[in-house]
C-alpha positions as CSV (number, residue, x, y, z in Angstrom):
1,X,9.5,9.6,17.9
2,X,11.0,6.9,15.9
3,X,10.2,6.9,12.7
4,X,11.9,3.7,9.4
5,X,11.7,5.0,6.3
6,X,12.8,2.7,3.1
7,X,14.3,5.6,0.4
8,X,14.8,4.6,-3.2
9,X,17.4,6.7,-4.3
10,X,20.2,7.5,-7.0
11,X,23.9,8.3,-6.1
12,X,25.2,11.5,-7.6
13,X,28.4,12.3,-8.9
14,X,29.4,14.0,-6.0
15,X,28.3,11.0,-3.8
16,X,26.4,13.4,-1.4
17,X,23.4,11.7,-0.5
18,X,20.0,14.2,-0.2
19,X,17.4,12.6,2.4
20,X,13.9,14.2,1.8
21,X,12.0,14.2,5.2
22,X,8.7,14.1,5.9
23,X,6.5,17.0,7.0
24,X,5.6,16.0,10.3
25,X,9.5,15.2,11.3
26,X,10.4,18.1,14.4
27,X,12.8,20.5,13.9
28,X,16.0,19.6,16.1
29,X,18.8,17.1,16.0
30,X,18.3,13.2,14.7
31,X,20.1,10.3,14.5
32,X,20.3,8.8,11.1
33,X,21.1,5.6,10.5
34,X,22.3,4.5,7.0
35,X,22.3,1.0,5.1
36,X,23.8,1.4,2.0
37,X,22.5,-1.9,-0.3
38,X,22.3,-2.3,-3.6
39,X,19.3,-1.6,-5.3
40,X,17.4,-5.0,-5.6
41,X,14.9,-4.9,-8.3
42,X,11.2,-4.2,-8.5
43,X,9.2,-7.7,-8.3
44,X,5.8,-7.2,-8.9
45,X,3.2,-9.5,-6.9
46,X,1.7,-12.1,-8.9
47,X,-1.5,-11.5,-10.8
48,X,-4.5,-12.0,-8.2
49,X,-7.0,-12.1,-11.0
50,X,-9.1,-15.4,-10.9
51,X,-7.7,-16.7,-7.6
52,X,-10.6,-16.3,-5.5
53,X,-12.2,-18.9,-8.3
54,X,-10.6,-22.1,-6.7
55,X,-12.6,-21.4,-3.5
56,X,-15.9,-21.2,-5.0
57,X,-18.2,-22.8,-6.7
58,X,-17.9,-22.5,-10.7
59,X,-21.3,-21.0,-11.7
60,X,-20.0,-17.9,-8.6
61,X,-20.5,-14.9,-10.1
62,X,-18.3,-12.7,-7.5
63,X,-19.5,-9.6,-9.6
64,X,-23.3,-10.2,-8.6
65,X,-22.5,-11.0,-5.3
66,X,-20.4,-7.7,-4.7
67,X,-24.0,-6.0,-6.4
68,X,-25.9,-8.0,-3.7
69,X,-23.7,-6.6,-0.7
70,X,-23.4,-3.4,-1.8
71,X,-27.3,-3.5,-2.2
72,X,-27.8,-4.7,1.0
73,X,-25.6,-2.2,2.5
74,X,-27.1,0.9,1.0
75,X,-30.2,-0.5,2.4
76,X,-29.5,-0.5,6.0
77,X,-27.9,3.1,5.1
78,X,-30.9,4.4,4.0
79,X,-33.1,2.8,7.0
80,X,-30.6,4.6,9.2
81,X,-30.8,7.5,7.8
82,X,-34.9,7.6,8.5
């Protein structure tokens, strides 16, 4: 099994570095391989809000229409279910 993992992590004092693994790793020898990079900083994804807007038409109500989905969706449950 191969398994990347991306590890945010702080260097101590001692510079011993402390690589939490995850459950479902086997017990046994691995071979680690390190990167050491500096930290680059947290850039958050621009807002999505309102950019569906530009590809519909103005009076859209995208609330409503999500309503009318979902209705038509519990619908066909329901007739399943019967």
């Amino acid at each position: 099994m191969v398994k990347t993992m991306t590890l945010h992590l702080d260097a101590s004092a001692d510079k011993v570095l402390h690589i939490p693994l995850p459950p479902d790793i086997p017990k046994g020898p691995l071979q680690v391989v390190v990167v050491i990079a500096p930290a680059q900083p947290v850039t958050l994804t621009p807002d999505m809000a309102g950019r569906w807007q530009a590809y519909f038409p103005t009076d859209f109500d995208i609330d409503n229409a999500l309503r009318e989905i979902r209705h038509e969706w519990e619908k066909e449950w329901t007739e399943e279910e019967l």
